[in-house]
C-alpha positions in Angstrom: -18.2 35.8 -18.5 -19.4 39.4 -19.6 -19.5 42.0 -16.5 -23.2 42.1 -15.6 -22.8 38.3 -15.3 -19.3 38.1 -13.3 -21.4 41.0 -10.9 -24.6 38.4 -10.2 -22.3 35.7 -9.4 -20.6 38.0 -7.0 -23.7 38.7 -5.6 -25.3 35.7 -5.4 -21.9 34.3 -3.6 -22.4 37.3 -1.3 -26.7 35.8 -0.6 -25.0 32.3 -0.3 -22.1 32.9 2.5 -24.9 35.5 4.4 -27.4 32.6 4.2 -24.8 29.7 5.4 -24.0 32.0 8.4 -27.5 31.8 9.9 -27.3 28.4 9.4 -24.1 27.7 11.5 -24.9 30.6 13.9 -28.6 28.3 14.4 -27.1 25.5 14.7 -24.3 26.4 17.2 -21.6 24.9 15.6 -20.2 24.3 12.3 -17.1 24.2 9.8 -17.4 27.9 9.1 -13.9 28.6 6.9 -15.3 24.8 5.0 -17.8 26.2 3.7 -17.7 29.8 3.3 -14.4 29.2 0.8 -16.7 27.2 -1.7 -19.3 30.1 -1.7 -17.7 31.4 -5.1 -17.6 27.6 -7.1 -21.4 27.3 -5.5 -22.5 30.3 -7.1 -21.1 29.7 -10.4 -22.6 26.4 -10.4 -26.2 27.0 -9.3 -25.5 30.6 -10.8 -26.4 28.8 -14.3 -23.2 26.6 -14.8 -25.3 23.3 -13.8 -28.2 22.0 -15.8 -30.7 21.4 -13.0 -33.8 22.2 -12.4 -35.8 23.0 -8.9 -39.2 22.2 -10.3 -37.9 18.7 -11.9 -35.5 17.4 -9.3 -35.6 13.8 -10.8 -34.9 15.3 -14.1 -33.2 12.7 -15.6 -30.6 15.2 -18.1 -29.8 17.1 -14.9 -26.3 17.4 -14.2 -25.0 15.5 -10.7 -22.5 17.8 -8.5 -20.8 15.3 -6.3 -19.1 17.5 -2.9 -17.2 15.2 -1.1 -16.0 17.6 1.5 -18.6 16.5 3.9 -18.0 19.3 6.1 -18.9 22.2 3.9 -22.6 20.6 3.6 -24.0 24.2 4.9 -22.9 25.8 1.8 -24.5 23.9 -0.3 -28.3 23.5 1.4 -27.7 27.4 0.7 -27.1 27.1 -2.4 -29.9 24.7 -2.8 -32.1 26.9 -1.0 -31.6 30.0 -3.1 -31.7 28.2 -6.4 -35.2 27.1 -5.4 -34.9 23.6 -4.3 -36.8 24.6 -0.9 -37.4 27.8 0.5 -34.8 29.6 3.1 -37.1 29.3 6.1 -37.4 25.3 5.9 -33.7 25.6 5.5 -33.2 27.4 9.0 -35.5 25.1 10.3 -34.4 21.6 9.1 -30.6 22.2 9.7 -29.9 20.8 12.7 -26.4 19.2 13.7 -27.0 17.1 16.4 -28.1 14.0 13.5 -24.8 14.4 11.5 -22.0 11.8 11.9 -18.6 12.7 13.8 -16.7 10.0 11.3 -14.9 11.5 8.3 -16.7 11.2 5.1 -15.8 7.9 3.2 -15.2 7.8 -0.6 -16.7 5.2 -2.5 -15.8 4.3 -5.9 -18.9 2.0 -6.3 -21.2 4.7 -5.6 -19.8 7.0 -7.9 -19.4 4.8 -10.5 -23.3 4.5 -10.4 -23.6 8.3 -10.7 -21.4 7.9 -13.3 -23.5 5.4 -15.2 -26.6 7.0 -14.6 -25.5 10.3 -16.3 -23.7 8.6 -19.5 -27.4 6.8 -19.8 -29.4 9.9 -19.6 -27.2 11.8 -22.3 -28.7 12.3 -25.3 -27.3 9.7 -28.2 -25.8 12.4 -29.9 -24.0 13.9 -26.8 -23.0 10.4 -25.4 -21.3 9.8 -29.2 -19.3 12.8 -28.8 -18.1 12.5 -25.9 -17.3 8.3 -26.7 -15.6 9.3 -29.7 -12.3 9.9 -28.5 -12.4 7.0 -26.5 -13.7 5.0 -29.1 -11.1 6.1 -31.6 -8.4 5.2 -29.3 -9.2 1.6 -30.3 -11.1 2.0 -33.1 -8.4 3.3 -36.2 -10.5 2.4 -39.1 -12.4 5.0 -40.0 -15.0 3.4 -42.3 -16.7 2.2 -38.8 -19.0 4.3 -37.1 -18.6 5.9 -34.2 -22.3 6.6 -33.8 -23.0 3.1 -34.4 -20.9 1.9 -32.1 -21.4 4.6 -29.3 -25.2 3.2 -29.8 -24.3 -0.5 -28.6 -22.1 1.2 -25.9 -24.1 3.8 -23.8 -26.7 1.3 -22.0 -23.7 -1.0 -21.2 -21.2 1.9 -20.1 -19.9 2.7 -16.3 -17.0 4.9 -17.5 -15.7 6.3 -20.5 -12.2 5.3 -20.2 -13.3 1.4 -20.0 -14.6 2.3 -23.8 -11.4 1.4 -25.4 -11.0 -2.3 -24.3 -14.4 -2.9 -25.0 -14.5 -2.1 -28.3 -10.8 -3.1 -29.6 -12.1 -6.1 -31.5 -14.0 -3.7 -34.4 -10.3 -2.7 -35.0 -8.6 -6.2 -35.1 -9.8 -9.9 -34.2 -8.0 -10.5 -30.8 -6.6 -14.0 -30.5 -8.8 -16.5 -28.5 -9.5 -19.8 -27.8 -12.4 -21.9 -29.0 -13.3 -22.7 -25.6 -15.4 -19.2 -26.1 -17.5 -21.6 -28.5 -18.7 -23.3 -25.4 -21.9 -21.8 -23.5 -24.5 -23.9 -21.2 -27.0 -21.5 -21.4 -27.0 -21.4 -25.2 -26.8 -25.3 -25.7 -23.2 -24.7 -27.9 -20.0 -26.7 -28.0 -17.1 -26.5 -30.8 -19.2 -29.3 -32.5 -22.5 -27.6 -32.2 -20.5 -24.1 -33.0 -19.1 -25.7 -36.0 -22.3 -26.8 -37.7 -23.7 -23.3 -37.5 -21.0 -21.3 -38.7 -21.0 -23.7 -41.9 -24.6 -22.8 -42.4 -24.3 -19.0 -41.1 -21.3 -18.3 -43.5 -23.5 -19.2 -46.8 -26.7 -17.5 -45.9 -24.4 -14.2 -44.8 -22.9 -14.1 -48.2 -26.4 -14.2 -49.4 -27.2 -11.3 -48.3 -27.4 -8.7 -50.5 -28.3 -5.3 -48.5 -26.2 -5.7 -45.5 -28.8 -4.2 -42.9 -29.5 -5.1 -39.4 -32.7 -6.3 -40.2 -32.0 -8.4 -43.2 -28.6 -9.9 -41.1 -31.2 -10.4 -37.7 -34.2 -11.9 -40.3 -31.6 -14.1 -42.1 -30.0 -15.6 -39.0 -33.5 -16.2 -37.5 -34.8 -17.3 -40.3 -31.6 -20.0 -40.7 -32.1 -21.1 -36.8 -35.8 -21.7 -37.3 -34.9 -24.2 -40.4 -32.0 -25.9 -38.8 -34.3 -26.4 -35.8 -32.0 -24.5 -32.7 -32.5 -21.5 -30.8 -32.2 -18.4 -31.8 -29.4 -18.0 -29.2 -27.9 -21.9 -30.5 -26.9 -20.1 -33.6 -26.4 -16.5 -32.6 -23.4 -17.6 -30.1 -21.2 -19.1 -32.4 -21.8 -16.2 -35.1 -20.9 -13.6 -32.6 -18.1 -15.3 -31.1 -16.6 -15.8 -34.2 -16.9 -11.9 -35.3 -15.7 -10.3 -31.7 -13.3 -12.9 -30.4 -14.5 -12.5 -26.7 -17.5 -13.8 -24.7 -18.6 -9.8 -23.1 -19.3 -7.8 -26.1 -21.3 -4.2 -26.6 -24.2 -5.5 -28.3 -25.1 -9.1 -30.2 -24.2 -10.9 -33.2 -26.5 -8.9 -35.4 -25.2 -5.3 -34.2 -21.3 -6.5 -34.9 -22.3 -7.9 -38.1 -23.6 -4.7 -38.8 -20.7 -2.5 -37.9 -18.1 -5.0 -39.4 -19.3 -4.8 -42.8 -19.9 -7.6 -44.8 -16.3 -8.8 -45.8 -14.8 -8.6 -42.4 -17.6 -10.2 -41.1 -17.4 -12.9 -43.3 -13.7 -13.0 -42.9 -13.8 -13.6 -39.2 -16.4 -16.1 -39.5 -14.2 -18.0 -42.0 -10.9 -18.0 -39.5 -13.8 -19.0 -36.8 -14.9 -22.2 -38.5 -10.7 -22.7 -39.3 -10.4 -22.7 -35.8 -13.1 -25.5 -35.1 -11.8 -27.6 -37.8 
């Protein structure tokens, strides 16, 4: 931070501790120490630090400040206020203790895991890659997959970053399961059901010359529609086959994809071993 910026934050820390002394001194009451100590971190953060924007509060690439020390709320409708959020004067008016709750503030993991979610989501794909990557390497050692790729199947299905590495383990190795997985109501599959499809899914994949998503999705749907099944009849086995768990970051085609052709027939092989 250059000079002329450390002396605006300075000053704007000087506005917000002036403007969240009216406040209490209107009010009558107030955590006054609470919230004039934070006066510094506010000003760095509405001082430019935070992507938000007054004019766009729904913005959906803002950046979320979560304060959980409840009582230091003052501080930050200043801080609020002077960033342009609404003006000072509906401030003095609209701050009014007497509607506040005397029970201490409750942390709640569920709530901020939402936030959480919500931010990953709005991330640009490139920025949600980078920040996945390390994560995603933790699991992921070969190198030959993509991260991008991967990150792609991951950000619409992600709560937190560190739950990345156990979701995506199986791209590095085939975990050991049972064929039980082969079994799904919904998708009208058994180990006898599973079986017949994997024999037909493992010759039409080695058909397949340019191993793209689209000629792996076209080939399987193409294969379901002349064996007479579902799309999702055939698609269960397939995928169960190349993950080795039932919750997966994206479908059969997508893992196909990633895998590569010759892991993909690999597992598919060891799948159909299983059955047999």
């Amino acid at each position: 931070m250059d000079m002329k910026r450390l002396n605006e934050t300075k000053a704007l820390a000087c506005q917000i501790r002036a403007e969240t002394l009216k406040m209490l001194a209107a009010a009558g009451s107030g955590h006054v120490g609470g919230s004039l100590d934070l006066a510094e971190l506010m000003a760095v953060f509405y001082g430019g630090r935070l992507r938000v924007d007054p004019a766009r509060p729904d913005w959906p690439e803002r950046d979320f400040l979560v304060l959980s020390k409840g009582h230091a709320g003052p501080v930050l409708n200043a801080s609020l206020a002077l960033k342009g959020f609404f003006s000072l004067e509906e401030l003095a008016k609209a701050f009014d203790l007497e509607g506040m709750s005397k029970s201490p503030a409750i942390f709640d993991i569920e709530k901020l895991t939402h936030f959480n979610a919500l931010y990953l989501r709005a991330m640009s794909p490139e920025d949600f890659a980078r920040a996945a990557e390390p994560y995603i390497r933790q699991a992921v050692k070969d190198k030959s997959l993509s991260v991008s790729e991967i990150a792609a199947l991951l950000q619409a299905r992600c709560e937190r970053l560190t739950e990345i590495p156990e979701k995506v383990a199986f791209f590095n190795a085939l975990p050991e399961y049972s064929v039980d997985l082969f079994t799904n109501k919904k998708s009208k599959t058994n180990p006898e059901v599973s079986k017949d499809m994997l024999e037909a899914a493992i010759p039409m994949l080695e058909g397949v010359a340019d191993w793209t998503q689209d000629n792996i999705h076209g080939g399987l749907v193409a294969l379901a529609e002349k064996l007479e099944v579902k799309n999702a009849t055939l698609m269960w086995p397939v995928r169960i086959a190349a993950a080795g768990q039932a919750v997966t970051p994206g479908g059969a085609v997508e893992i196909c994809r990633i895998l590569g052709k010759d892991e993909t027939l690999r597992r598919l092989r060891l799948g159909l071993d299983k059955l047999n």
